[in-house]
C-alpha positions as CSV (number, residue, x, y, z in Angstrom):
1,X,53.6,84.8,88.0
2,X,51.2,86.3,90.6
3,X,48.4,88.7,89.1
4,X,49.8,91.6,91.9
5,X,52.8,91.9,93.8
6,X,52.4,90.2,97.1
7,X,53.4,93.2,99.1
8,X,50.7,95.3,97.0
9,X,47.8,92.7,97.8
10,X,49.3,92.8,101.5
11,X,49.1,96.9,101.8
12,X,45.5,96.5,100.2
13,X,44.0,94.1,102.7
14,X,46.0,95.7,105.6
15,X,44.4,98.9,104.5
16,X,40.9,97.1,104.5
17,X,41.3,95.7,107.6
18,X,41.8,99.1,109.3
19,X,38.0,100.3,108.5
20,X,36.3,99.9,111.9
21,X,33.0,98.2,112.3
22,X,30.1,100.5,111.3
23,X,32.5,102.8,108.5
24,X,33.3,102.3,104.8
25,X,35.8,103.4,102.4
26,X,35.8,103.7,99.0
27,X,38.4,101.2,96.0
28,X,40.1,104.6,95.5
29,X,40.7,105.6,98.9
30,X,42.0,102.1,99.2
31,X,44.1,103.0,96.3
32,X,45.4,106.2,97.3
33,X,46.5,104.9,100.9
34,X,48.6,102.3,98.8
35,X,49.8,105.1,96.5
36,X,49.7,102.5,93.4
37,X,47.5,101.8,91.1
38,X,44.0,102.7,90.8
39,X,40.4,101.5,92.4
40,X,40.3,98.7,89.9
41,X,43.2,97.4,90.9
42,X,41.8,97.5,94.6
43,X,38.5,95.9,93.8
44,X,40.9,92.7,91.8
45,X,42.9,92.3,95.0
46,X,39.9,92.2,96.8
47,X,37.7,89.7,94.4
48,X,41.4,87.4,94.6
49,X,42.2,87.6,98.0
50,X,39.6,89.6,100.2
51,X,37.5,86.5,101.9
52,X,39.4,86.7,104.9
53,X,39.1,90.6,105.3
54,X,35.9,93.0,106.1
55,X,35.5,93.6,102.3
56,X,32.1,94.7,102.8
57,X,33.6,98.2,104.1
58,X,34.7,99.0,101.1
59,X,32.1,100.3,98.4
60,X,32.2,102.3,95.0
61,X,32.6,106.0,95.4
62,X,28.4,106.2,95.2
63,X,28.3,103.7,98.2
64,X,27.6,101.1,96.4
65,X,28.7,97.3,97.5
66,X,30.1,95.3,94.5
67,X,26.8,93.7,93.1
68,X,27.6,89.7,93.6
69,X,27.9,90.6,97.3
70,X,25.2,93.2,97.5
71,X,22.7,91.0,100.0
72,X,25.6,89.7,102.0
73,X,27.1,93.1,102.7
74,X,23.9,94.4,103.4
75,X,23.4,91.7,106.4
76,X,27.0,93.5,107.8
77,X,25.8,96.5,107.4
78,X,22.7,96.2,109.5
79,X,24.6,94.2,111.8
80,X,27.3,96.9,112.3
81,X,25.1,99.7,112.2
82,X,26.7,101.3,109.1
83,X,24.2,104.1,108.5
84,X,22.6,103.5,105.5
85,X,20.2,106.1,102.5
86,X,17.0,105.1,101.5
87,X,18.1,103.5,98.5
88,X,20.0,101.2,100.3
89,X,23.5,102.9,99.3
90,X,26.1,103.4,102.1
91,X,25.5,106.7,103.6
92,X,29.0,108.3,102.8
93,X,28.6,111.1,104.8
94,X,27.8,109.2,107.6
95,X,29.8,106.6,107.3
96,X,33.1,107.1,105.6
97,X,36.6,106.8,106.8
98,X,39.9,107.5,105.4
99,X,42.2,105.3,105.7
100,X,46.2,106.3,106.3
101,X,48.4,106.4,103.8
102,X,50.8,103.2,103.6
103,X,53.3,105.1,101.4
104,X,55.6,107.6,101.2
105,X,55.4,108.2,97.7
């Protein structure tokens, strides 16, 4: 049996594919345009099944990237212009975006 429903892992990287190039979003913004479960949740589906989706857009709620894929993301982020604070945290002022919620509920 599958570790997440498949149409909760499909609302998750739908919702991460969204955030344009240049913004971020945070596991429990992700969460709350699903309307189920919470950020954890989020960052699973994205540690299972997020290589084929921008995951670097979405960072904890203090802009932080996860930390295996901190240099990586970093490389996007410069690339896409994500503005950036001297600690090398995403800007979420600057950068965040909300996504829409998937849900009625």
């Amino acid at each position: 049996m599958p570790s997440h429903p498949e149409d909760y892992v499909e609302q998750v990287l739908a919702a991460v594919e969204s955030v344009p190039p240049g913004r971020v979003t945070t596991y429990g913004a992700i969460a709350d345009a699903v309307g189920r479960f919470g950020p954890r949740r989020v960052g699973n589906v994205l540690s299972q099944h997020g290589g084929c989706v921008p995951w670097w857009r979405v960072v904890r709620a203090d802009g932080r990237p996860p930390p295996c894929h901190d240099g990586t993301a970093h490389l996007a982020y410069a690339e896409e212009g994500t503005p950036l604070r001297p600690s090398g945290r995403v800007d979420l002022v600057g950068a965040f975006w909300a996504p829409d919620r998937l849900t009625d509920g």
